[in-house]
PDB file of the backbone (N, CA, C, O) and the ligand in Angstrom, with CONECT records:
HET     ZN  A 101       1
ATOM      1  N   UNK A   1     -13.073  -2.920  -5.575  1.00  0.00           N
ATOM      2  CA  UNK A   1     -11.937  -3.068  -4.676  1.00  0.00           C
ATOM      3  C   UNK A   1     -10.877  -3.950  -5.333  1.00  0.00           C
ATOM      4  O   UNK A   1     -11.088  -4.625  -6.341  1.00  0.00           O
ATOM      5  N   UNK A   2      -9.758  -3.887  -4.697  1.00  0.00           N
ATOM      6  CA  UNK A   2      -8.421  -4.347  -5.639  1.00  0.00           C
ATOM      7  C   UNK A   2      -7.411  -4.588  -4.364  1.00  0.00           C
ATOM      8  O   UNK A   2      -6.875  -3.812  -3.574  1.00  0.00           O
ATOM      9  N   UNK A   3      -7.395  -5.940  -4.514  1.00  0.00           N
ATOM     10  CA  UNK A   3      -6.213  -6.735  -3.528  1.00  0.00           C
ATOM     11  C   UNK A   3      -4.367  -6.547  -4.044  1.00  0.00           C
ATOM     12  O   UNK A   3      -3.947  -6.736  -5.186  1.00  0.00           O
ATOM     13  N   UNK A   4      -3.745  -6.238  -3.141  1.00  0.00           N
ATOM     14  CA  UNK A   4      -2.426  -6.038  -3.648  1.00  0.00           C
ATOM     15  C   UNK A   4      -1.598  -6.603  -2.494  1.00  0.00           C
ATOM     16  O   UNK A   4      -1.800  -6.182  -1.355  1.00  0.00           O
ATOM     17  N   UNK A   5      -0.747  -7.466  -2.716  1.00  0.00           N
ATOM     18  CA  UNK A   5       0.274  -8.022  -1.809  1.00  0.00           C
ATOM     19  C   UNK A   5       1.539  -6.919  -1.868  1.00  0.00           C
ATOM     20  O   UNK A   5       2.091  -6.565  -2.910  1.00  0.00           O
ATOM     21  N   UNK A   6       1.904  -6.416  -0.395  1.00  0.00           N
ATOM     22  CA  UNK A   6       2.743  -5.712   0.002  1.00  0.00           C
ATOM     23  C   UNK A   6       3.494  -6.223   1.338  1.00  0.00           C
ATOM     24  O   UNK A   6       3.088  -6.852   2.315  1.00  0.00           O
ATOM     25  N   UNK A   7       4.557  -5.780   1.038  1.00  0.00           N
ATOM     26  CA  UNK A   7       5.553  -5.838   2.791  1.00  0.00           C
ATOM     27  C   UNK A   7       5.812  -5.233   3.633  1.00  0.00           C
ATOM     28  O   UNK A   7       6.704  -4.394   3.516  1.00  0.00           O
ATOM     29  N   UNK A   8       5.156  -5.407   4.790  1.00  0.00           N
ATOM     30  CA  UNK A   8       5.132  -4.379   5.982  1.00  0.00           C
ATOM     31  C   UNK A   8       6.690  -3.946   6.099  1.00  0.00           C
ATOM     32  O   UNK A   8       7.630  -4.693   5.828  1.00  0.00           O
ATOM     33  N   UNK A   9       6.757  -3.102   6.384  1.00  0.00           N
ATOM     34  CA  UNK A   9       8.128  -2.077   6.704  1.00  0.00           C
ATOM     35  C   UNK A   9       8.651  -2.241   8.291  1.00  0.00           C
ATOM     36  O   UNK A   9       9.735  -2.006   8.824  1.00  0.00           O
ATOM     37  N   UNK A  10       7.453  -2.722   8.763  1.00  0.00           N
ATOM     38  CA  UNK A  10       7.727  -2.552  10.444  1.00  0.00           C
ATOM     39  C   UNK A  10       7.946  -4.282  11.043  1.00  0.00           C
ATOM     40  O   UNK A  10       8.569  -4.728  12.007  1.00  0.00           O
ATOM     41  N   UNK A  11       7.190  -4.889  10.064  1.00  0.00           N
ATOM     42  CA  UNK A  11       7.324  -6.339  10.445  1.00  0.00           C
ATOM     43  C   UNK A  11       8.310  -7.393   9.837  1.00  0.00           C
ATOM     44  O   UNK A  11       8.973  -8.288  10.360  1.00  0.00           O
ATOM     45  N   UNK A  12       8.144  -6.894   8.331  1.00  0.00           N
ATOM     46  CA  UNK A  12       8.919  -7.517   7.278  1.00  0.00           C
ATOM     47  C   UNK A  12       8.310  -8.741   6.696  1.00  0.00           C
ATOM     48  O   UNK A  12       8.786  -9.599   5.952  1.00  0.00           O
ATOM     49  N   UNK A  13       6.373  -8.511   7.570  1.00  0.00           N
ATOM     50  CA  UNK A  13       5.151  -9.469   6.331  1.00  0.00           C
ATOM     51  C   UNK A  13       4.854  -9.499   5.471  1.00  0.00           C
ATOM     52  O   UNK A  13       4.010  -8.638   5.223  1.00  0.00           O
ATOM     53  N   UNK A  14       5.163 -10.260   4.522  1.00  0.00           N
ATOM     54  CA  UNK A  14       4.100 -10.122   3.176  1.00  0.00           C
ATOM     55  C   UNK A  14       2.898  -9.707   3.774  1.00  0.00           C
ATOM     56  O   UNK A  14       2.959 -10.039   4.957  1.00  0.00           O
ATOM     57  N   UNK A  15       1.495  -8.963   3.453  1.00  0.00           N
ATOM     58  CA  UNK A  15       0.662  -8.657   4.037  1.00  0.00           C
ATOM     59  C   UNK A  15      -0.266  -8.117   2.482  1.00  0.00           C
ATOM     60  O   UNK A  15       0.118  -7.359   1.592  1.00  0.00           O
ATOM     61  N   UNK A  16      -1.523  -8.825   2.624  1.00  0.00           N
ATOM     62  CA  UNK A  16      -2.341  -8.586   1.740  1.00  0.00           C
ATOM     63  C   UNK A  16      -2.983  -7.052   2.442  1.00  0.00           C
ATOM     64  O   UNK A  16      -3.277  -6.619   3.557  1.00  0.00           O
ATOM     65  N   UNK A  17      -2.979  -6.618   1.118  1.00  0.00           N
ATOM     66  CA  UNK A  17      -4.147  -4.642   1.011  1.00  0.00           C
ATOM     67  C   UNK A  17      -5.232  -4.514   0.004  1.00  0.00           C
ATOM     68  O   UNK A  17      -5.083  -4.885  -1.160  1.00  0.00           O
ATOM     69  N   UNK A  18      -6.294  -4.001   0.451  1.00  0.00           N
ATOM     70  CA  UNK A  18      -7.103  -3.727  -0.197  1.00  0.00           C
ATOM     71  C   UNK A  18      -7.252  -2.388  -0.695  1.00  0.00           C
ATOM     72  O   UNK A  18      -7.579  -1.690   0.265  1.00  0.00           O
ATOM     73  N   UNK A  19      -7.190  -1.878  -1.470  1.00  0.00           N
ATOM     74  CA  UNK A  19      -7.750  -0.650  -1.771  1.00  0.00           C
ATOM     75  C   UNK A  19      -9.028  -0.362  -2.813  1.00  0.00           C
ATOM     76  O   UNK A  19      -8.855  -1.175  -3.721  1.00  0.00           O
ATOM     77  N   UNK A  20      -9.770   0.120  -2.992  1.00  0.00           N
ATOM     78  CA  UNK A  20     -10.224   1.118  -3.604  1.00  0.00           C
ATOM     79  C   UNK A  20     -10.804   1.498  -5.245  1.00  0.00           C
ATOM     80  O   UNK A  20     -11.276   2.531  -5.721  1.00  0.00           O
ATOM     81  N   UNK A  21     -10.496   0.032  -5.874  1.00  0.00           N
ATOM     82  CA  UNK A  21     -10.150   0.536  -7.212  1.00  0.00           C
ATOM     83  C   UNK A  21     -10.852   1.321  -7.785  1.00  0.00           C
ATOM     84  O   UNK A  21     -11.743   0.695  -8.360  1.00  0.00           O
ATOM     85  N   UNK A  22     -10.969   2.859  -8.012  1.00  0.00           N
ATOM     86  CA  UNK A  22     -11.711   3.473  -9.229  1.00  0.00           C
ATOM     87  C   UNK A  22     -11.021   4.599  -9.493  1.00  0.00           C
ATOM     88  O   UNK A  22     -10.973   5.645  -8.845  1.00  0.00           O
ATOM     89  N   UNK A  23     -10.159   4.108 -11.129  1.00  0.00           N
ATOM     90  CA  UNK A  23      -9.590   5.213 -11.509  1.00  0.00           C
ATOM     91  C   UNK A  23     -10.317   6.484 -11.801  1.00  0.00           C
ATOM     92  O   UNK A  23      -9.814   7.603 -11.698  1.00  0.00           O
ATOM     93  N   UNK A  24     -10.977   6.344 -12.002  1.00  0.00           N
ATOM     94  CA  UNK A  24     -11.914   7.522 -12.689  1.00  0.00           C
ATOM     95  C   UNK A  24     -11.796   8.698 -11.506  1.00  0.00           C
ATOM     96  O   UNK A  24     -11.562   9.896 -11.670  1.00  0.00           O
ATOM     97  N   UNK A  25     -12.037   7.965 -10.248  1.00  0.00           N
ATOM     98  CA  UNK A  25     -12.031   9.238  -9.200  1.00  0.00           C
ATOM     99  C   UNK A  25     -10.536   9.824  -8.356  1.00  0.00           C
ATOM    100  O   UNK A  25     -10.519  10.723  -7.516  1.00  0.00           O
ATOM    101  N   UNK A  26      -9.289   8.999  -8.873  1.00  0.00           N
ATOM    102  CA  UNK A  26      -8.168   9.063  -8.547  1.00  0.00           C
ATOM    103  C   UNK A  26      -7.198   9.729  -9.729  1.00  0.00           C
ATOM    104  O   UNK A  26      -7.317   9.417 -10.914  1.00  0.00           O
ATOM    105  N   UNK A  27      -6.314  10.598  -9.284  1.00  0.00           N
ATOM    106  CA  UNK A  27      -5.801  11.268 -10.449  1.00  0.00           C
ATOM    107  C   UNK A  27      -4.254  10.760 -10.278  1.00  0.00           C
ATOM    108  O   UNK A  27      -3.617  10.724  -9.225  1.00  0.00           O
ATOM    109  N   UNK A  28      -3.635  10.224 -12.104  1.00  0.00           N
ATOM    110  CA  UNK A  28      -2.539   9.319 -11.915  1.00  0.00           C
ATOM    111  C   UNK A  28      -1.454   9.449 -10.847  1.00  0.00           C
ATOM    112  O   UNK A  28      -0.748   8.649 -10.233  1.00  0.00           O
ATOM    113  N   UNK A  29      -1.623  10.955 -10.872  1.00  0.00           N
ATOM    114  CA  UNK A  29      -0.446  11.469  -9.886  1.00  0.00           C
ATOM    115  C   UNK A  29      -0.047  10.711  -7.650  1.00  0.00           C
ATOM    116  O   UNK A  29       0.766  10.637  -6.729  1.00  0.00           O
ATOM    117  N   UNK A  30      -1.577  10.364  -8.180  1.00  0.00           N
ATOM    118  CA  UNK A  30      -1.126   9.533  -6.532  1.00  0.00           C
ATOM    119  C   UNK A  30      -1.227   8.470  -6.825  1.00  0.00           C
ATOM    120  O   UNK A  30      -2.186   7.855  -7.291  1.00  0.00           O
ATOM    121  N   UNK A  31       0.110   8.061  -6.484  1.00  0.00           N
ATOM    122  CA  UNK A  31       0.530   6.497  -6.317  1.00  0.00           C
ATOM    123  C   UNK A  31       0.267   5.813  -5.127  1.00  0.00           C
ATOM    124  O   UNK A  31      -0.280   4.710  -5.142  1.00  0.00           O
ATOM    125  N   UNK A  32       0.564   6.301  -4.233  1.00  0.00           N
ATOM    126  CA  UNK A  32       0.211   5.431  -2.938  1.00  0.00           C
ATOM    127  C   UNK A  32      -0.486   5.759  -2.009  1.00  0.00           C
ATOM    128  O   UNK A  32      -0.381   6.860  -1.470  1.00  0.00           O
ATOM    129  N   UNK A  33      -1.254   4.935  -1.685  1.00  0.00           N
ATOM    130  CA  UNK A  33      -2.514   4.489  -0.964  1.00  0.00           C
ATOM    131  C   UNK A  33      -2.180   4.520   0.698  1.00  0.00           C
ATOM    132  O   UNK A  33      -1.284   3.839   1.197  1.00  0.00           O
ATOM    133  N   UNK A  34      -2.884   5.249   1.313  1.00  0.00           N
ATOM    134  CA  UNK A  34      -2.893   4.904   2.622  1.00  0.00           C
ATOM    135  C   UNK A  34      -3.427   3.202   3.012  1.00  0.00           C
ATOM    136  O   UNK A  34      -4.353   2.730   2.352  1.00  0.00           O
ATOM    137  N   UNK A  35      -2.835   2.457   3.998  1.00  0.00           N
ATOM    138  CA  UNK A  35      -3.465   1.463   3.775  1.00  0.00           C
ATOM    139  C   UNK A  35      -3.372   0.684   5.022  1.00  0.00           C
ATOM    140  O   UNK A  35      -2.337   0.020   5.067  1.00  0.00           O
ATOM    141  N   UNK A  36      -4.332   0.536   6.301  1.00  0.00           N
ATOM    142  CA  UNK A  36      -3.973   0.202   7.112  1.00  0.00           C
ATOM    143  C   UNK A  36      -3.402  -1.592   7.283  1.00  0.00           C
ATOM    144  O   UNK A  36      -3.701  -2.620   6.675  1.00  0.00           O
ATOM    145  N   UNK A  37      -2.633  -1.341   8.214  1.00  0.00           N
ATOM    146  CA  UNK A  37      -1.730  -2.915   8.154  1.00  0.00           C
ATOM    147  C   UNK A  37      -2.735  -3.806   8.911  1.00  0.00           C
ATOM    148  O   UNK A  37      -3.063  -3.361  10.012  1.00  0.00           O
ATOM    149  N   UNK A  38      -3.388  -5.192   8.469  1.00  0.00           N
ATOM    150  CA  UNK A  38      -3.659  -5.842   9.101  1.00  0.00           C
ATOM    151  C   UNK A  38      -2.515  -6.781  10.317  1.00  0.00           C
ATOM    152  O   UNK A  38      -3.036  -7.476  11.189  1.00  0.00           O
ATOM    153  N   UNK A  39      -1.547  -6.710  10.248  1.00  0.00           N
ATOM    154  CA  UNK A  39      -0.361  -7.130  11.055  1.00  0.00           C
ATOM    155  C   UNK A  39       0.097  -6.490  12.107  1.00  0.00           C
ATOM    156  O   UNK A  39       0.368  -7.045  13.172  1.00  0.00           O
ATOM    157  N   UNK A  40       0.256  -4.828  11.794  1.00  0.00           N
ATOM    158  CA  UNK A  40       1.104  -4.182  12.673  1.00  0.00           C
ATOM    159  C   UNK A  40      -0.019  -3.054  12.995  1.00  0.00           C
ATOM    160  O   UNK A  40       0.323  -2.166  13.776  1.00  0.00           O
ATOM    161  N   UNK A  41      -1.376  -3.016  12.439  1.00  0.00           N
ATOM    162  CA  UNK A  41      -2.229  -2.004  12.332  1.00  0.00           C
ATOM    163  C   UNK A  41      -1.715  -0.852  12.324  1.00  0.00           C
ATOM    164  O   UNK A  41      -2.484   0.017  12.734  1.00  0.00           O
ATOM    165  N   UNK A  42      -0.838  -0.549  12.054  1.00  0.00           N
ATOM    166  CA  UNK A  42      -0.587   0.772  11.283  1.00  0.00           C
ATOM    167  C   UNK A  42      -0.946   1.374  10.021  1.00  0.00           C
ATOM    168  O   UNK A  42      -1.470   0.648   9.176  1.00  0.00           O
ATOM    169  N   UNK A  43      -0.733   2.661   9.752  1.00  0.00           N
ATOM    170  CA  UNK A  43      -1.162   2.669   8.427  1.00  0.00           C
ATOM    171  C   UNK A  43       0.256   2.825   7.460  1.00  0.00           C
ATOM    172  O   UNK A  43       1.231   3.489   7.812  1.00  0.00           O
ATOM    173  N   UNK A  44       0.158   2.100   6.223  1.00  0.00           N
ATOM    174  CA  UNK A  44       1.311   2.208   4.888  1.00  0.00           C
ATOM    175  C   UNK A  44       1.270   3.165   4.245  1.00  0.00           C
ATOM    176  O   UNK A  44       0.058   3.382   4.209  1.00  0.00           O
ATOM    177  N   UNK A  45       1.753   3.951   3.670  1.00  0.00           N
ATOM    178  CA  UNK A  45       1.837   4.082   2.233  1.00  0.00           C
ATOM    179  C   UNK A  45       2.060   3.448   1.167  1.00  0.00           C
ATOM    180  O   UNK A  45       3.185   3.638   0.706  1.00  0.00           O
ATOM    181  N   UNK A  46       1.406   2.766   0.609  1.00  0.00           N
ATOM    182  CA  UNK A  46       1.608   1.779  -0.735  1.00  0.00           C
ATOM    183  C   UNK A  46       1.334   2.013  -1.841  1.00  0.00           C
ATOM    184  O   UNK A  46       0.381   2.761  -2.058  1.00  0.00           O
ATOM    185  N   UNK A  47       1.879   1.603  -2.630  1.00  0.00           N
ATOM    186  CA  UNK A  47       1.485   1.469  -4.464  1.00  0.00           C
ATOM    187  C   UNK A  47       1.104   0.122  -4.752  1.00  0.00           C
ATOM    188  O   UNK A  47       1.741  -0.913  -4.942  1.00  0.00           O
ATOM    189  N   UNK A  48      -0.130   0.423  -4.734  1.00  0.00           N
ATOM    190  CA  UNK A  48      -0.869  -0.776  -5.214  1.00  0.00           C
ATOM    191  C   UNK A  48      -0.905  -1.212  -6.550  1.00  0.00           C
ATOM    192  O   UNK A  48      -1.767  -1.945  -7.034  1.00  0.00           O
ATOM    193  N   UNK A  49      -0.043  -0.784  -7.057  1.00  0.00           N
ATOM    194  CA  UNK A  49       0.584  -1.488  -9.009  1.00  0.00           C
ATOM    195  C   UNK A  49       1.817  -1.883  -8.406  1.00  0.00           C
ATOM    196  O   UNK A  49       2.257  -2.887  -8.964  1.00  0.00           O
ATOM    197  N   UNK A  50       2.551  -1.463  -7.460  1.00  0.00           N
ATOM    198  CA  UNK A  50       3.908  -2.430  -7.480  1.00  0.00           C
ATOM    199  C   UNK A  50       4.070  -3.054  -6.205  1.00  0.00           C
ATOM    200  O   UNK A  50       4.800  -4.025  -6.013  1.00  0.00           O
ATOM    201  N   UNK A  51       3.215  -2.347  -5.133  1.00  0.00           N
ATOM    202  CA  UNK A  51       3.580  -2.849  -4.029  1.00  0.00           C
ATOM    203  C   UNK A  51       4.740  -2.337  -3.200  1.00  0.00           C
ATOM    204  O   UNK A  51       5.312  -2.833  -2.229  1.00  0.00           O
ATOM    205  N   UNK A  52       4.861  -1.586  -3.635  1.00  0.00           N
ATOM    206  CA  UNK A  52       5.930  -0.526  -2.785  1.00  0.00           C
ATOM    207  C   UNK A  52       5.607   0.116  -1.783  1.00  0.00           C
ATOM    208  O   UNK A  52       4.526   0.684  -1.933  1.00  0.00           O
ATOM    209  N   UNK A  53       6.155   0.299  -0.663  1.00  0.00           N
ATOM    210  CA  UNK A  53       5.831   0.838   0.456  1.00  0.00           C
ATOM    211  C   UNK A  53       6.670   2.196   0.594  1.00  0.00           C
ATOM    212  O   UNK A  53       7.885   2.031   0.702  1.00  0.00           O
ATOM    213  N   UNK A  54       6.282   3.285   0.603  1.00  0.00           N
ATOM    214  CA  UNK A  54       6.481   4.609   1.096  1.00  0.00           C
ATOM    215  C   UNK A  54       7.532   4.967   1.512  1.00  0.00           C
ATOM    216  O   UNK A  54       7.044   5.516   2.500  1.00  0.00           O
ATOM    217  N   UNK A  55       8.948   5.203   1.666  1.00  0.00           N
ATOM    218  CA  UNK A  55      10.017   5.329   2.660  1.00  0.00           C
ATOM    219  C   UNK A  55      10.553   4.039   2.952  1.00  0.00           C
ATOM    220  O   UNK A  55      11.368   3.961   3.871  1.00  0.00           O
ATOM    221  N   UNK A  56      10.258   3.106   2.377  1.00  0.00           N
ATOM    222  CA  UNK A  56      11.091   1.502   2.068  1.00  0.00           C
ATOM    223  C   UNK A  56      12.434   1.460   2.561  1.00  0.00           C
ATOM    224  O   UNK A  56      12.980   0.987   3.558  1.00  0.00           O
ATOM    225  N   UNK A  57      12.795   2.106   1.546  1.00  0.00           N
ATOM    226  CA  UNK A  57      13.995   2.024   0.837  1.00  0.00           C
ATOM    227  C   UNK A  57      14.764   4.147   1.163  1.00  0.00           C
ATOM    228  O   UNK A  57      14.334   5.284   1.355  1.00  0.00           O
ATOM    229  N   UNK A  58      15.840   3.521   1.041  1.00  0.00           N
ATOM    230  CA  UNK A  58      16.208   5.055   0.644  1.00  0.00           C
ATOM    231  C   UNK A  58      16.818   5.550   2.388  1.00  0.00           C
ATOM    232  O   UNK A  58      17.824   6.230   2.595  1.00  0.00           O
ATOM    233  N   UNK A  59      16.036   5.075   3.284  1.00  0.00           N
ATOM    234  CA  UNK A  59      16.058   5.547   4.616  1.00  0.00           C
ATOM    235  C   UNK A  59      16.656   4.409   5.386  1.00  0.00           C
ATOM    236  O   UNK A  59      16.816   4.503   6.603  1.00  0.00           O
TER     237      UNK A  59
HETATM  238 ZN    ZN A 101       2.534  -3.042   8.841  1.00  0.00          ZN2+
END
């Protein structure tokens, strides 16, 4: 497992995520992680290498 600090979209928390780590069974092409919010319990989309959240930005 692999901790990644991200920012809720709905709250605007820093908010620690856990995901998953095993590349071996993940193919590079998905970047982001479903990831439920301990804050807003929703679920994210995140990139757990940058911490980017899904529809951030842009919208
Ligand atoms: Zn959230």
């Amino acid at each position: 497992m692999a901790t990644f600090i991200y920012r809720c979209p709905v709250t605007g928390y820093k908010v620690q995520g856990l995901v998953a780590d095993n590349p071996a069974e993940k193919p590079n092409t998905q970047l982001y992680e479903p990831v439920t919010c301990t804050v807003c319990t929703r679920i994210h989309l995140v990139n757990p290498k940058t911490g980017k959240v899904a529809g951030e930005d842009g919208r």
